[in-house]
Each structure stands twice: as C-alpha cells, then as structure tokens.
C-alpha positions in Angstrom: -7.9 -0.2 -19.8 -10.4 -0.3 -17.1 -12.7 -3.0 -19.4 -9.6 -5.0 -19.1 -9.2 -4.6 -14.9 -12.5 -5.3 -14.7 -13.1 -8.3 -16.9 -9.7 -9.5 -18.6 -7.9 -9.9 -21.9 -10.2 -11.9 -23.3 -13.3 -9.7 -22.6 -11.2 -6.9 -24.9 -10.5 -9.5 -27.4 -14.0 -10.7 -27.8 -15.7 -7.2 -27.3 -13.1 -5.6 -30.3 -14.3 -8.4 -31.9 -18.0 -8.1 -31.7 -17.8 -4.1 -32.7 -16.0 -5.1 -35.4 -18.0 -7.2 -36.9 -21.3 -5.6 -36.1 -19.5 -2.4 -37.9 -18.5 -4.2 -40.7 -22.2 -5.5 -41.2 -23.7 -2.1 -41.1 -21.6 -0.4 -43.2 -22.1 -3.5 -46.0 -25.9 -3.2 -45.8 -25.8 0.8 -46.0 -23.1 0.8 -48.6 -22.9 -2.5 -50.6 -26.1 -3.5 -50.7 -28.2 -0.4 -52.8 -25.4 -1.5 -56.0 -26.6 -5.0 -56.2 -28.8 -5.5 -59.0 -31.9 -8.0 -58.8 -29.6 -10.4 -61.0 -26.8 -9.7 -58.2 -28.8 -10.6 -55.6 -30.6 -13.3 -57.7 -26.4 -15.3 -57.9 -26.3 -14.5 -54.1 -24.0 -11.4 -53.9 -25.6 -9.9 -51.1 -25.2 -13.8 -49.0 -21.1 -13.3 -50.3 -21.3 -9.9 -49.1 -22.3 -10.1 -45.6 -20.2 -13.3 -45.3 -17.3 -11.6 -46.4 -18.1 -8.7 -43.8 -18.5 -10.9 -41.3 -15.5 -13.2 -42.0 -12.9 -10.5 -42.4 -13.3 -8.6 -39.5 -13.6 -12.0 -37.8 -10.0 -13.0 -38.3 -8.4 -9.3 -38.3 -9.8 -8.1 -35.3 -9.2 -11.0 -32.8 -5.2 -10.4 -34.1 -5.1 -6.9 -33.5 -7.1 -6.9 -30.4 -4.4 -9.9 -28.8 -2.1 -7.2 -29.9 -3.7 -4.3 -28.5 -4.8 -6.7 -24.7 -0.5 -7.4 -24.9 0.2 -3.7 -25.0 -2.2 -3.3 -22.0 -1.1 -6.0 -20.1 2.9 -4.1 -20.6 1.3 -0.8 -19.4 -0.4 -1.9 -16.7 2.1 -4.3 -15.3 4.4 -0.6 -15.7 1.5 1.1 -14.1 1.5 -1.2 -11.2 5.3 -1.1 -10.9 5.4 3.4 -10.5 2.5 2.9 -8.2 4.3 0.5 -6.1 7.5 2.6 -6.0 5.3 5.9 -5.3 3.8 4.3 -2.5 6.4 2.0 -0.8 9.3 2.9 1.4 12.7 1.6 -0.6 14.8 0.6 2.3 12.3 -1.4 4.7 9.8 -2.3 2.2 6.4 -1.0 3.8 4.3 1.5 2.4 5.6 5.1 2.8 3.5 8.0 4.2 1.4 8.6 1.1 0.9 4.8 0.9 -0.1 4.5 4.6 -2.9 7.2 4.6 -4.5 5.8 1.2 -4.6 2.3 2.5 -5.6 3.2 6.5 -8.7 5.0 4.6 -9.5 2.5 2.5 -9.4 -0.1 5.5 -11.5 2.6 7.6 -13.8 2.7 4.6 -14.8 -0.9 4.9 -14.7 -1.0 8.8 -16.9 -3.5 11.0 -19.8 -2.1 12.8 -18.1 -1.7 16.5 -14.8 -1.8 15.4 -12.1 0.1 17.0 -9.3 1.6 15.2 -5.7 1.9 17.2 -3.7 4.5 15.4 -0.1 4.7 16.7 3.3 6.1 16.0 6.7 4.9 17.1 10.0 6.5 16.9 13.3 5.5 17.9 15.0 7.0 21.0 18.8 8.5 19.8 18.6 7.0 16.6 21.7 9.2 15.8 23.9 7.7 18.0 23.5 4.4 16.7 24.6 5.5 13.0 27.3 7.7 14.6 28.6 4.9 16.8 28.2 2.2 14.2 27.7 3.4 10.5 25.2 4.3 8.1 25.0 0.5 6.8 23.8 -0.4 10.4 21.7 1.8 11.2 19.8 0.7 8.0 19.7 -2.9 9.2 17.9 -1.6 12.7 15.4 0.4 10.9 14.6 -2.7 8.7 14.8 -5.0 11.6 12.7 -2.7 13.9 10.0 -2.5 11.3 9.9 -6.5 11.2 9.5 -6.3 15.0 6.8 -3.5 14.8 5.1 -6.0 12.2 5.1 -9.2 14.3 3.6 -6.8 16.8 0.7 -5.3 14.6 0.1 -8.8 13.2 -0.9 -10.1 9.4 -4.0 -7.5 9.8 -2.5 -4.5 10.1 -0.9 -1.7 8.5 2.8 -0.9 9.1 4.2 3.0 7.5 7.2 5.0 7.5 6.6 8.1 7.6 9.9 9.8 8.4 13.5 9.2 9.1 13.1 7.0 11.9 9.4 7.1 12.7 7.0 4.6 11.6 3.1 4.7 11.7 0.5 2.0 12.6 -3.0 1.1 12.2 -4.9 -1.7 14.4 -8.4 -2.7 13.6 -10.9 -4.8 15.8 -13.2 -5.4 18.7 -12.4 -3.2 21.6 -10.8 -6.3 23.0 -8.4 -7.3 20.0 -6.9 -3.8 19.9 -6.1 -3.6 23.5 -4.6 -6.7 23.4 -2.4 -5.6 20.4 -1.5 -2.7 21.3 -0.3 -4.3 24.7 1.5 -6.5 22.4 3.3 -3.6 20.4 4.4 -2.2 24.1 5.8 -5.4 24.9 7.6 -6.2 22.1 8.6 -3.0 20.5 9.6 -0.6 23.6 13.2 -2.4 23.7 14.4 -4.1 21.1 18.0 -5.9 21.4 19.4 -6.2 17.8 22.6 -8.9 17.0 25.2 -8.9 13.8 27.7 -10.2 12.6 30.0 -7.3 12.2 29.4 -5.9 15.6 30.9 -7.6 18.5 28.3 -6.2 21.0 24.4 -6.8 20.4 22.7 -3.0 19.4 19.7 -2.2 21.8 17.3 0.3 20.6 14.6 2.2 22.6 11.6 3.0 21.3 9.0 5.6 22.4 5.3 5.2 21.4 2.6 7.0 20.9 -1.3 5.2 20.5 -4.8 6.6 20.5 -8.3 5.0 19.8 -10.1 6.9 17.0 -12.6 9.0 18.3 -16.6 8.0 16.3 -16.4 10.6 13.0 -12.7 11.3 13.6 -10.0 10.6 10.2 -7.0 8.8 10.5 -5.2 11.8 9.5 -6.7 13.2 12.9 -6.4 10.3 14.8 -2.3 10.2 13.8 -1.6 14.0 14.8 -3.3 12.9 18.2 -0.6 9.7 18.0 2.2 12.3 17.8 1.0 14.2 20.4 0.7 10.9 22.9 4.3 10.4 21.6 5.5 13.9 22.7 4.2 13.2 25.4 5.8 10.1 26.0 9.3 11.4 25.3 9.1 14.6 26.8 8.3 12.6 30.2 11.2 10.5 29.5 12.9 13.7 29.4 12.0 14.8 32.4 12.6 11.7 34.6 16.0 11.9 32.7 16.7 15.2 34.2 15.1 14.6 37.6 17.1 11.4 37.8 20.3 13.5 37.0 19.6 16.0 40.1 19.0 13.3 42.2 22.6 11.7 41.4 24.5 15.1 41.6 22.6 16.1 44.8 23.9 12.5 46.5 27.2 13.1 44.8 27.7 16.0 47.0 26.2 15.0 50.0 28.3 12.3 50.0 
C-alpha cells in the first residue's frame, strides 16, 4: 500500500514483476541446474531453463499484480472515503473538530518564517430560538449558510471547523498585516448575518459573537483555541451585561416617567 501512494499502480506491477522473476531465476539455478547432465547442458537445457523461468513468471505476475494494484486501488479509494467521513462535519460539509486540529497542525507545521496565525471561534447568539421559532429544517440551512459566510470571510487559505452545535472554529495564516486585515474582514462580515428563504416570509438575522487571538511564539493551536473561547466568553458575557444595564436603564426611565 504505501509503495503504491508513493509511486503508483504501475510501480507495484513492475516491482511484483521484477521479484518475481529474479525468484524464479534463483531458485532454477539452485534447483534445476545441479540435474542437468553435461549432454543436458551440451542440447541447451540449462538456456530452456532459465528462459522458461524467466518467461513464466513474466506473464503470470504482471496479471496477478494488475489484480492485486485493483484490489488496492478499491481499498484505498474506501480508505479515503471513512477518512473523509471521520473527519468532515455531515451537515455543512467542513471538517469536524478532529479534522480541524489535524489539518491547523499540519498547516502550522509548514508555516512561513514570520507568519502569524489568527485562531478564532464563532458562535451564534440564541441559536435556539431560531429552530424554536422556525424549525429544525431551518435552522440547518443558517448553520450551512453561516459557515459559507464564515468561509468567504476566512478566504480560499484558510481553515473553516465545526466543532459543536452551533460553534465553528477558524484558522488564518499570514503576515501580521494579512491577518489583521482578515480578521477585520470576519468582523465585518460575520458579526450579523441577514439570511432570506423561500418558505419564510420574513428574512432570519443571526448574531454572531466572536472570539480571535494571535498565537503566542511556541504556543499550539489547541492552546491558542482555548484562549479563542476565552476571548469569546468574554465577548458574550459583555453583551450580557450591556444587555442587563440597558434593561435598568429602561425600567428606571419607565418609572420616572
């Protein structure tokens, strides 16, 4: 198998091949060849000999191996299939959380000299009412369409992950300039995001809270998110709180009024 990753069907085929015939060689010189009499030898048994080793294996072994390099080529296109499903989220189609940390260390592996890495979590704001107000079925469609959004924001370079219910991880990586303009970008684009369909007579508008960080020099991504989920406590818990503060401000009006 891994002969066959590295250098294709028809390295197999020809390396089979080879052995084969390089087997079929020695075994005809150690075996076959100490029965031939002087008169054998003399008609040319031992030339039919090693042509016949040579000429069998030649013709069985390319057939078996093209045999053998099909019943690869069906495992590993199977293989390739469970490691996709193992590693991608089924209903938005980006990789799930196991997916996301293999491929953000891989990427962080082969990282620039001076580049930075934006590591970033998102997470939608009352989620639940949206399914309890419209369904199941569309509150599916957001979560696919808000991962589109969050995508177009990230850009073709970067890595897009669900991680839970309705949280989604990202990671950004370039000059110190690049990622500050991107994650501007994923602010802009992905703090509101105003959603139409068909079935709904009223557009659904979804706010999003978002937590980002720089990775720190020597820090792992698996670091850098748990600071990202911090940044998004954060975030909402201030929400929270101007939530509440706006409320007292209303009542106390209410009543001086």
């Amino acid at each position: 198998m891994s002969l066959y990753r590295r250098a294709g069907g028809g390295a197999v085929v020809l390396a089979i091949t080879l052995f084969s015939v390089a087997a079929s060689v020695i075994a005809t010189w150690v075996f076959v060849t100490p029965l031939l009499t002087p008169q054998d030898r003399a008609n040319g048994m031992l030339f039919v000999s090693m042509a016949i080793a040579v000429a069998v294996p030649g013709l069985v072994a390319p057939l078996a191996s093209l045999a053998l390099v099909s019943l690869i080529v069906r495992l590993e296109a199977a293989y390739q299939k469970v490691l996709a499903l193992s590693t991608t989220d089924p209903l938005t189609d980006v990789t799930n959380r196991r997916g996301l940390f293999a491929q953000a260390e891989a990427r962080l592996a082969t990282a620039r000299t001076g580049d930075q890495t934006l590591v970033g979590i998102i997470d939608l704001d009352h989620f639940k009412i949206i399914n309890d107000s419209h369904g199941h079925y569309v509150g599916d469609l957001v979560l696919v369409d808000v991962v589109r959004c969050l995508q177009q924001a990230v850009g073709p370079g970067g890595i897009v992950g669900r991680i839970g219910g309705d949280e989604f991880a990202f990671v950004v990586l370039g000059t110190r300039a690049e990622v500050d303009q991107q994650a501007r970008t994923i602010r802009e684009r992905c703090r509101t995001i105003t959603l139409h369909y068909d079935r709904l007579s009223v557009p659904v508008t979804v706010a999003v809270s978002i937590g980002m960080v720089l990775l720190e020099p020597g820090e792992s991504f698996d670091q850098g998110l748990a600071r990202a989920d911090d940044a998004l406590y954060a975030v909402k818990e201030s929400a929270r709180t101007s939530t509440r503060a706006r409320v007292r401000v209303t009542r106390t009006h209410e009543r001086g009024n």
